[in-house]
N, C-alpha and C positions, 0 to 999 in steps of 0.2 A: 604483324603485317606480313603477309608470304605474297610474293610476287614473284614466284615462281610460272617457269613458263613451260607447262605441261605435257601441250599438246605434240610437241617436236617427238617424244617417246612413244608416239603412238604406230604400231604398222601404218594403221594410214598414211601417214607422212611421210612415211619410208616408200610405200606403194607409189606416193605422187612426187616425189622427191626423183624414185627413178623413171617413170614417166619422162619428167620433165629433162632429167640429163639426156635421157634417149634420144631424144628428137630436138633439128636443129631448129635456130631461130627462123630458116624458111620454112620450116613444118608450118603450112598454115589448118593443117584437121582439128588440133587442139584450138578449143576457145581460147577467143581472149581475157576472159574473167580468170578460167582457169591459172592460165600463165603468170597473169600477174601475183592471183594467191600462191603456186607455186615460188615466183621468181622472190617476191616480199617473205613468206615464210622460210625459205633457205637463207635468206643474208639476214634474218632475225636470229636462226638457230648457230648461223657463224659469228655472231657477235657478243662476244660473252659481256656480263657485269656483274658488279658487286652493289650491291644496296646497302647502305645503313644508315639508322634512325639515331638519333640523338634526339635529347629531351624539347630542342629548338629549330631542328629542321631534318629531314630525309636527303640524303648525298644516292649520287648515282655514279660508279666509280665502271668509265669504263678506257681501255691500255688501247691506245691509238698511234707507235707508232712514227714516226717520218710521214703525219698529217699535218699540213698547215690549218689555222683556225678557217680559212677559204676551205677547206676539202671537207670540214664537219659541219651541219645545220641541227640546231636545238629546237623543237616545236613543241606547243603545247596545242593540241587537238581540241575539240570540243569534247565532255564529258569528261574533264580533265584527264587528259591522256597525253604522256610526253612522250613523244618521240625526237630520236636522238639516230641520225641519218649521216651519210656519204659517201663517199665515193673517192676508194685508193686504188691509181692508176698505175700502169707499168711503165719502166723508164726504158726512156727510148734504148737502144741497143746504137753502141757506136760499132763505127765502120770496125771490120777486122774483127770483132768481138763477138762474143754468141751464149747463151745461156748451157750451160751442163747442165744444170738441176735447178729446177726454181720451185721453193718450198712455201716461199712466203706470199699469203692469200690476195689478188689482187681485185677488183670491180667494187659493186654496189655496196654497202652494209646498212642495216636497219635494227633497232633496237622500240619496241611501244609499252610503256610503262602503265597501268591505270594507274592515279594518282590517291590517295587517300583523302575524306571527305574535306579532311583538316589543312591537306596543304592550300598554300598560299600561292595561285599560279602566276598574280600580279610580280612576287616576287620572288623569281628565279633567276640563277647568277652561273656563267660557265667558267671555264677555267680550265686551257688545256697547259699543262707542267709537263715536261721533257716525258713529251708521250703518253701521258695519262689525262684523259678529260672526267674534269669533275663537274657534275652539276649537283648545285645544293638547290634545294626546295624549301624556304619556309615553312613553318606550320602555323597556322592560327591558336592564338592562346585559346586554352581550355576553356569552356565556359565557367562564368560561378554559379557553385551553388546556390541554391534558390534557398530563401528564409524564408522558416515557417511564415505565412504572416498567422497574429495574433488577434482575436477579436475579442473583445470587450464584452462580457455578458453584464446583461443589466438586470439590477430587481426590478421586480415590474408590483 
């Protein structure tokens, strides 16, 4: 299963990637289709994960951080498609106090997974642990194989 997300390595997305830094939110010249794919594909491409399969369900392994379970949303889309969403805000600045250097990424994130035929979207379970959210996916048992049937020849 490779669910790999390709498209971020392409100049294109680099071309609209700086597009969209250039110009402020009152740019109103840029569509708004455009922005939203630009602003959705940048907090997909900063949101890193891990996937792995096991023989009884697919994990989505992604590092969240000083998020509360309130600041992450788990969605399962039509055409089984998970997305795993939120939003990490800056903290407020106290009086007297000021940032020198601020390294660590703050705003939207977005992650869209296409799901495999096999999973199970009814049941899906999250699980965020001292800054790691896990989501597990069931898989649906394998089907069985099908038996010959047998037919009976008759003398005639």
């Amino acid at each position: 299963m490779d669910l790999r997300m390709t498209a971020f390595d392409s100049p294109l997305f680099s071309v609209l990637q700086h597009l969209h830094d250039a110009g402020d939110d009152s740019d109103k010249s840029v569509s708004g289709p455009y922005r939203t794919y630009a602003r959705d594909a940048k907090a997909m491409a900063a949101t890193a994960a891990d996937v792995k399969e096991s023989p009884n369900s697919y994990a989505f392994v992604v590092d969240m951080p000083g998020l509360k379970s309130g600041d992450i949303k788990v969605q399962v889309e039509d055409n089984n498609v998970l997305v795993i969403s939120g939003e990490r805000k800056r903290e407020e600045e106290k009086e007297g106090a000021k940032y020198v250097r601020m390294e660590r990424r703050v705003g939207k994130f977005m992650r869209k997974f296409a799901l495999p035929e096999n999973a199970k979207t009814d049941k899906i379970s999250a699980v965020c642990r001292d800054g790691v959210l896990t989501v597990t996916v069931e898989k649906l048992p394998p089907p069985e194989p099908k038996k010959p049937k047998t037919i009976e020849v008759r003398i005639a």
